[in-house]
ChimeraX commands (.cxc) that place a marker at each C-alpha (Angstrom):
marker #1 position 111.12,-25.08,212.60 radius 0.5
marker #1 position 114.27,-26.07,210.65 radius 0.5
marker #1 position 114.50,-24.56,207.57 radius 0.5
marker #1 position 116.03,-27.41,204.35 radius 0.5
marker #1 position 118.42,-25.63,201.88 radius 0.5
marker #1 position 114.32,-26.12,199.31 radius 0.5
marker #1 position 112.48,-24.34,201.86 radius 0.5
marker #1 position 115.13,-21.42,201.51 radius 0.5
marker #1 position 115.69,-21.24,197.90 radius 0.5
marker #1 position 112.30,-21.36,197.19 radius 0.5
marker #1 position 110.98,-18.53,199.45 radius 0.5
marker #1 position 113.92,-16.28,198.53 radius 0.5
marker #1 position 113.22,-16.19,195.23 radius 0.5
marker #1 position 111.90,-13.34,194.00 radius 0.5
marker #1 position 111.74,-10.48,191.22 radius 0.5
marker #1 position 112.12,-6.87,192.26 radius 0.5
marker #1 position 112.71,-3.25,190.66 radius 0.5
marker #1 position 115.59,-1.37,191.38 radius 0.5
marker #1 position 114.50,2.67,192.33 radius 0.5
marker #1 position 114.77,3.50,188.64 radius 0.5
marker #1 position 112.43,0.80,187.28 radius 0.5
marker #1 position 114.85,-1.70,186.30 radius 0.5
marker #1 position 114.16,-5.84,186.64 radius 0.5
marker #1 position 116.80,-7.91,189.09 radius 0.5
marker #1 position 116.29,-11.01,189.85 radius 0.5
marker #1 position 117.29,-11.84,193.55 radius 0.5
marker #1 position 117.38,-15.31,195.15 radius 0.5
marker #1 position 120.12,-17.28,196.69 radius 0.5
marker #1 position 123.52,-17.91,195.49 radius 0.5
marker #1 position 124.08,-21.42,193.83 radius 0.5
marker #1 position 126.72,-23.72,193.62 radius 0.5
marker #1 position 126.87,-22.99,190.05 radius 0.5
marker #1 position 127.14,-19.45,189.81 radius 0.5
marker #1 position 131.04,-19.38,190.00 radius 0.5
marker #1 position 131.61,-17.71,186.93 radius 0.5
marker #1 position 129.27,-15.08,187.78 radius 0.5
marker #1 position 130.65,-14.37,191.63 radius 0.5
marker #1 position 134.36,-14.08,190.03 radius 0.5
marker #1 position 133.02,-11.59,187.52 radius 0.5
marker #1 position 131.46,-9.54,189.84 radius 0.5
marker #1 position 134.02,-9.18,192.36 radius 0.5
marker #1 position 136.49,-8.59,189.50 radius 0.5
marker #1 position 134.25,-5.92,188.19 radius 0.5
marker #1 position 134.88,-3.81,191.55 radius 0.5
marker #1 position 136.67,-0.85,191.75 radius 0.5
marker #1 position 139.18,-0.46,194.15 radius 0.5
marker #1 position 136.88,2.15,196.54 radius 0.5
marker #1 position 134.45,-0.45,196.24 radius 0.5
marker #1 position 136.82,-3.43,196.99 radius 0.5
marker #1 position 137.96,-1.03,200.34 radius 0.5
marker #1 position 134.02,-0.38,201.37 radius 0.5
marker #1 position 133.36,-4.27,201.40 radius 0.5
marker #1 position 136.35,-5.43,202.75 radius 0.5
marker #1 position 138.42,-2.64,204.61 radius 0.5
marker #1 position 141.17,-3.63,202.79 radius 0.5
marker #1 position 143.19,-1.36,200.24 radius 0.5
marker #1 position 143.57,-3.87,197.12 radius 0.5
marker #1 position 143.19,-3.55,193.74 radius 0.5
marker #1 position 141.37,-6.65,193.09 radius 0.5
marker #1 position 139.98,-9.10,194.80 radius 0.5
marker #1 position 142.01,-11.84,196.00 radius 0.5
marker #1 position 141.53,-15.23,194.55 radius 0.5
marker #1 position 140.93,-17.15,197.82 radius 0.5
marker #1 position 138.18,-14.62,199.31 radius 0.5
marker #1 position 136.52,-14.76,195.99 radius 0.5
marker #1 position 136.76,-18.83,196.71 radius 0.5
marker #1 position 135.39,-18.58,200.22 radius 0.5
marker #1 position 132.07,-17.46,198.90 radius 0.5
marker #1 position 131.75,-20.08,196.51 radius 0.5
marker #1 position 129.76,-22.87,198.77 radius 0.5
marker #1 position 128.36,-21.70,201.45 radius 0.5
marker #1 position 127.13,-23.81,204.23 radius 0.5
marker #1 position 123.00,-22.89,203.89 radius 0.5
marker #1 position 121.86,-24.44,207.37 radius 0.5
marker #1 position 124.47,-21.72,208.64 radius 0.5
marker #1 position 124.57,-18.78,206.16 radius 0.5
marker #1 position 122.18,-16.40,204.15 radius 0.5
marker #1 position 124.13,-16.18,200.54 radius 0.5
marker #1 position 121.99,-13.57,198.77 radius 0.5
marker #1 position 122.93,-12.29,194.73 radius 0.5
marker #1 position 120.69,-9.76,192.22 radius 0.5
marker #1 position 120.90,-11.22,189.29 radius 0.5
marker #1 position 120.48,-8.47,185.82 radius 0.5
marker #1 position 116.94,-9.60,184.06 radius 0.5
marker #1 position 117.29,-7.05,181.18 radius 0.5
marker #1 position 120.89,-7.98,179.18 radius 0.5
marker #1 position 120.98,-11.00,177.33 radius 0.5
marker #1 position 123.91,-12.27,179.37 radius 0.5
marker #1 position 123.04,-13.03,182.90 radius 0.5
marker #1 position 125.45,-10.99,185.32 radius 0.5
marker #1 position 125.35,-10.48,188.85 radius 0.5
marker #1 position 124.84,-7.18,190.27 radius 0.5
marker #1 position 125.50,-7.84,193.77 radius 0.5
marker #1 position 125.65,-10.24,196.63 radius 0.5
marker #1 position 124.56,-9.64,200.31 radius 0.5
marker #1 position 126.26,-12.62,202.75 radius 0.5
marker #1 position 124.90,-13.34,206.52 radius 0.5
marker #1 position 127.80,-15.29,208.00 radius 0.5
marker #1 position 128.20,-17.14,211.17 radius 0.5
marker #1 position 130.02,-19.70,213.49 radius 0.5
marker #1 position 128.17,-23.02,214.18 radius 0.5
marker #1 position 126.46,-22.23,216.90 radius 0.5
marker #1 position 125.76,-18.84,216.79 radius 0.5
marker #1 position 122.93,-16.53,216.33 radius 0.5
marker #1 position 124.77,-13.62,215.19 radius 0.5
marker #1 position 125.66,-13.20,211.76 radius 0.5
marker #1 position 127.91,-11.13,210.10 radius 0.5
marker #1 position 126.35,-8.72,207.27 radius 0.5
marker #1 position 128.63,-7.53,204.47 radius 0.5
marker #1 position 126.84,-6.54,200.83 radius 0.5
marker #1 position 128.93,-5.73,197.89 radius 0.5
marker #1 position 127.26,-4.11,194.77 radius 0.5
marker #1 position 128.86,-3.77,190.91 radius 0.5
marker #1 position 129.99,-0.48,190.48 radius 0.5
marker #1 position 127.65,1.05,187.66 radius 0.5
marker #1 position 124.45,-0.40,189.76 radius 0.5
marker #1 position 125.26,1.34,193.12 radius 0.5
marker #1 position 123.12,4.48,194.25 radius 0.5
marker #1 position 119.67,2.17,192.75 radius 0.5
marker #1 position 118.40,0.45,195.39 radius 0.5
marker #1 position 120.35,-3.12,194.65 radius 0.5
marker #1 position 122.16,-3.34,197.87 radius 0.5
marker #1 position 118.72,-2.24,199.57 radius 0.5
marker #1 position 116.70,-4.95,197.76 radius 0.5
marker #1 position 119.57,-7.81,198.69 radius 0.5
marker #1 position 119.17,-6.74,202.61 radius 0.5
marker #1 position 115.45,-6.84,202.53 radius 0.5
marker #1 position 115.43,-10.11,201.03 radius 0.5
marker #1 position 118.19,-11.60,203.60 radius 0.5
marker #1 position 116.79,-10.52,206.48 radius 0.5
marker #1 position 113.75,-13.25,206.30 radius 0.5
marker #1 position 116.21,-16.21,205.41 radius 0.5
marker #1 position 118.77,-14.95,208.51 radius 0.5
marker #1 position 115.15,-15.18,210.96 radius 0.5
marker #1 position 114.16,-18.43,210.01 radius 0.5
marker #1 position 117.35,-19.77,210.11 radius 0.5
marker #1 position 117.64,-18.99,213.99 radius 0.5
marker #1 position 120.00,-15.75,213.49 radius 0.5
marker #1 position 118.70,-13.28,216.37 radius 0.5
marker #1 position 121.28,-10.56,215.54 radius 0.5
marker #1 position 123.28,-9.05,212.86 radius 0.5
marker #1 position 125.92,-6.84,213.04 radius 0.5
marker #1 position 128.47,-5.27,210.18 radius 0.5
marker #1 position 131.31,-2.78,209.70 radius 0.5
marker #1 position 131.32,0.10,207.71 radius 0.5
marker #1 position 134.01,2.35,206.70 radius 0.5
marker #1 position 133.21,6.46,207.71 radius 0.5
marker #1 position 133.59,7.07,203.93 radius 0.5
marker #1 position 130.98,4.81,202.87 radius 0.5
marker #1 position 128.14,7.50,203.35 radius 0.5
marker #1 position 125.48,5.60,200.87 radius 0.5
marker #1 position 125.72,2.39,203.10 radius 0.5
marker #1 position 125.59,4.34,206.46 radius 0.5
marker #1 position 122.59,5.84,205.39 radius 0.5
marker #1 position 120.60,2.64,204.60 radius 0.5
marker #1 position 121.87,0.78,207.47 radius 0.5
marker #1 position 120.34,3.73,209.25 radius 0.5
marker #1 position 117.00,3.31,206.98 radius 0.5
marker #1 position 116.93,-0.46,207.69 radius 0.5
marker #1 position 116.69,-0.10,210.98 radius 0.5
marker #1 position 120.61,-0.59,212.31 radius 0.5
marker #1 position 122.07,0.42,215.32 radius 0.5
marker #1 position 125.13,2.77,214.49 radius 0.5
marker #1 position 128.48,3.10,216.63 radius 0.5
marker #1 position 131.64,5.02,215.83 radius 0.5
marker #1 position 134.46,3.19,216.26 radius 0.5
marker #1 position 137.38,6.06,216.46 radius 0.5
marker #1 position 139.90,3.38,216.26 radius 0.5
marker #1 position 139.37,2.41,213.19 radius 0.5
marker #1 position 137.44,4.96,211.61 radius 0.5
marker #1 position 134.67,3.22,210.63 radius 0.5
marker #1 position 130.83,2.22,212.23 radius 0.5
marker #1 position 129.64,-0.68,213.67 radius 0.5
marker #1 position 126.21,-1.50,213.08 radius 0.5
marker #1 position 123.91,-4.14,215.01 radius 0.5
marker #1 position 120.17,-5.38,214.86 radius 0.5
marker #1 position 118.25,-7.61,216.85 radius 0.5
marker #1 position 115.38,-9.24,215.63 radius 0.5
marker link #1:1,2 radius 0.2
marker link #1:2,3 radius 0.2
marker link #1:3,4 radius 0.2
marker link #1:4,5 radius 0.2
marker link #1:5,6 radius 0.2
marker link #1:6,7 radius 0.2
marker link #1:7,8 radius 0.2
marker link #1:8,9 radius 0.2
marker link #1:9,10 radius 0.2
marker link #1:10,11 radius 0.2
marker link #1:11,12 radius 0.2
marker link #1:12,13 radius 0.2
marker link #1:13,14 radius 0.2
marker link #1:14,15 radius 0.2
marker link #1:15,16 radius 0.2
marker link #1:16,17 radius 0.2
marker link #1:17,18 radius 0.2
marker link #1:18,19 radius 0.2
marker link #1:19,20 radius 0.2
marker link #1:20,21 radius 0.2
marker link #1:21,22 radius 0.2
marker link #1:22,23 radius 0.2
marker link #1:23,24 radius 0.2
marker link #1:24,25 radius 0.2
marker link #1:25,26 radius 0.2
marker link #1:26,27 radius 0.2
marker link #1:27,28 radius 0.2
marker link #1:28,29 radius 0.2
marker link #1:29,30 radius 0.2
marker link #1:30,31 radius 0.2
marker link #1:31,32 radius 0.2
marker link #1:32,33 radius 0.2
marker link #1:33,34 radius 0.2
marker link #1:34,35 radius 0.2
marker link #1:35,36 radius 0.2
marker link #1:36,37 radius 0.2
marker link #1:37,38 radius 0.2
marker link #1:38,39 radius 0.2
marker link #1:39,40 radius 0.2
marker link #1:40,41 radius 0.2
marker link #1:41,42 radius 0.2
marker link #1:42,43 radius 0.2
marker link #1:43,44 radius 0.2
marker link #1:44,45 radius 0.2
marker link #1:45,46 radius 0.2
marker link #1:46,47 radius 0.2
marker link #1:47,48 radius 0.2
marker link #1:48,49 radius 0.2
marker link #1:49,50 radius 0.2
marker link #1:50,51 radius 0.2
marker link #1:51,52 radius 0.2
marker link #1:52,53 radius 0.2
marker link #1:53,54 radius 0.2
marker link #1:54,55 radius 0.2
marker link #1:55,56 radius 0.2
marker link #1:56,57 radius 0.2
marker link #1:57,58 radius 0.2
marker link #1:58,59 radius 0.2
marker link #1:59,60 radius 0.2
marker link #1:60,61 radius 0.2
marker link #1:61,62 radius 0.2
marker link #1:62,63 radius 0.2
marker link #1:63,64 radius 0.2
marker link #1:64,65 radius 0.2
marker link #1:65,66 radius 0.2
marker link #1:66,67 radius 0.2
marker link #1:67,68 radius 0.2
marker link #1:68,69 radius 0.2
marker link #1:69,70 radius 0.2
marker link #1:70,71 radius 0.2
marker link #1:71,72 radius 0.2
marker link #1:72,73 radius 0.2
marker link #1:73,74 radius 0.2
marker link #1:74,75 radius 0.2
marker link #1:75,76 radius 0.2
marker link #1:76,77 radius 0.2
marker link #1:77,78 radius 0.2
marker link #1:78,79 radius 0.2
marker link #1:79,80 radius 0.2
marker link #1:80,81 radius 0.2
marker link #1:81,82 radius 0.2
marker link #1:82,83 radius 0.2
marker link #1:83,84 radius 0.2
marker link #1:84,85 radius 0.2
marker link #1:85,86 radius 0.2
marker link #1:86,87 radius 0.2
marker link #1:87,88 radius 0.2
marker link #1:88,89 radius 0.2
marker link #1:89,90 radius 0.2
marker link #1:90,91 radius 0.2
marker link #1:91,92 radius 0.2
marker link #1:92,93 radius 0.2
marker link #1:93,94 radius 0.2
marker link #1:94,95 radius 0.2
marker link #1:95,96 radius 0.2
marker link #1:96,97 radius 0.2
marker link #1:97,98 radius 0.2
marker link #1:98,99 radius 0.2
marker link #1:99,100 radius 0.2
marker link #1:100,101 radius 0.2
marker link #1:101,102 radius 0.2
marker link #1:102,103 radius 0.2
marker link #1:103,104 radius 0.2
marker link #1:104,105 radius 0.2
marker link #1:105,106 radius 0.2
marker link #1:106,107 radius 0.2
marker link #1:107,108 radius 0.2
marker link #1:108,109 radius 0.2
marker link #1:109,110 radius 0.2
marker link #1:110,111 radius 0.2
marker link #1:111,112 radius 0.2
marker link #1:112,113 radius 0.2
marker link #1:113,114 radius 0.2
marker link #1:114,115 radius 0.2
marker link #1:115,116 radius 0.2
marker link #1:116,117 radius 0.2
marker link #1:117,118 radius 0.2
marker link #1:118,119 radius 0.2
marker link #1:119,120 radius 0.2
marker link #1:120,121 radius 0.2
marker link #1:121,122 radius 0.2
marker link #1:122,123 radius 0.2
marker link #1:123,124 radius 0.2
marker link #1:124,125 radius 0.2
marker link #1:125,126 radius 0.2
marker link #1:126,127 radius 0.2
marker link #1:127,128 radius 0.2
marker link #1:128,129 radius 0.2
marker link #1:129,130 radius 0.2
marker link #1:130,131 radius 0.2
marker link #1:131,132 radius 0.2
marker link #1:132,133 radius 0.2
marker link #1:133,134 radius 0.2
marker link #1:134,135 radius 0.2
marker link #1:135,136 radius 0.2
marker link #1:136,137 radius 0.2
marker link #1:137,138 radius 0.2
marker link #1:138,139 radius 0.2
marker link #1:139,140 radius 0.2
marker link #1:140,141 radius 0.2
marker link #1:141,142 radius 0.2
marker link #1:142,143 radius 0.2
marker link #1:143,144 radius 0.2
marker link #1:144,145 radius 0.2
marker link #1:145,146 radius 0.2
marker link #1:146,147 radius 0.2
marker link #1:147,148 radius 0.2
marker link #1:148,149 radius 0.2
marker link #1:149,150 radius 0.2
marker link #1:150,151 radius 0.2
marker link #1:151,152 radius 0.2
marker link #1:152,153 radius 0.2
marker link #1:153,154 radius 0.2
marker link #1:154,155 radius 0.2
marker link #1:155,156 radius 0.2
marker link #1:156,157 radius 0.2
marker link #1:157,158 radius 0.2
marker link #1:158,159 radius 0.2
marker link #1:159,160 radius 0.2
marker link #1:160,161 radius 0.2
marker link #1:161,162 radius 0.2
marker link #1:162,163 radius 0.2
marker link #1:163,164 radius 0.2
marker link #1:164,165 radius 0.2
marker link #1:165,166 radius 0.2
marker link #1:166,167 radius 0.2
marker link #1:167,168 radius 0.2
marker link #1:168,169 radius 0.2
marker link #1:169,170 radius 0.2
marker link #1:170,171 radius 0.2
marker link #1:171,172 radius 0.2
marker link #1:172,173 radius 0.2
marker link #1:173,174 radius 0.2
marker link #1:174,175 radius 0.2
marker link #1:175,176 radius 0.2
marker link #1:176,177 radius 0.2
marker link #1:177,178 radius 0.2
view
């Protein structure tokens, strides 16, 4: 079955609690949530900026914040938590599936705001990916995560991820197969 960009957005929309009780809305990203993807990724400290991208900057570079902005849906799972207490809405995180056309593996990278790590966000953005990446034909993900990065190691372990060491580059690669 061929899932339509509705089909997605619909199904992936949902309201969950972060471990300490708190409301976030998570569904997929939109084409109009610019604003909010450039404030989140400029909210990141550099040690976060390293864990999601393996790169040593201090912010976020203007053209990776761009690539994010319109993802292809029949290829990608775009995932954000969205803050449902403040008045302002703010994103609190994104989780991305990418792939090539023609692929079935995608490529899983989540990035969390700084004072919402440690809460379950990042947890809650997987869970609700992992459904979209199935029916959109993905059959495996896979993911690389530095060696300091202990919190994510740990729930890639609890999701269910395969873990490698990579000694080269001092990080872990991390695979599942649905």
């Amino acid at each position: 079955m061929e899932v339509t960009e509705r089909e997605y957005t619909r199904e992936a929309d949902a309201l969950v609690f972060s471990k300490d009780g708190e409301p976030i809305h998570i569904r997929p990203l939109r084409p109009t949530d610019a604003d909010l993807l450039e404030d989140l990724f400029k909210s990141l400290s550099p040690q976060s900026i390293f864990y999601r991208f393996l790169r040593h900057w201090k912010t976020v570079p203007a053209e990776v914040i761009d690539s994010f902005k319109n993802p292809d849906c029949r290829l990608n799972v775009v995932m954000v938590a969205l803050d449902k207490i403040s008045s302002e809405e703010r994103m609190l995180g994104l989780c991305g599936i990418l792939r090539k056309p023609g692929s079935e593996r995608g490529e899983l990278a989540v990035v969390v705001r700084d004072e919402w790590q440690g809460i379950g966000v990042g947890a809650k953005l997987v869970e609700a990916s992992l459904p979209a990446a199935k029916a959109l034909g993905m059959k495996e993900l896979w993911g690389t995560i530095s060696l300091e990065n202990t919190t994510t190691i740990a729930l890639a372990s609890k999701l269910g991820f395969t873990l490698r060491r990579d000694r080269e580059s001092d990080s872990y690669e991390i695979e599942m197969r649905f």
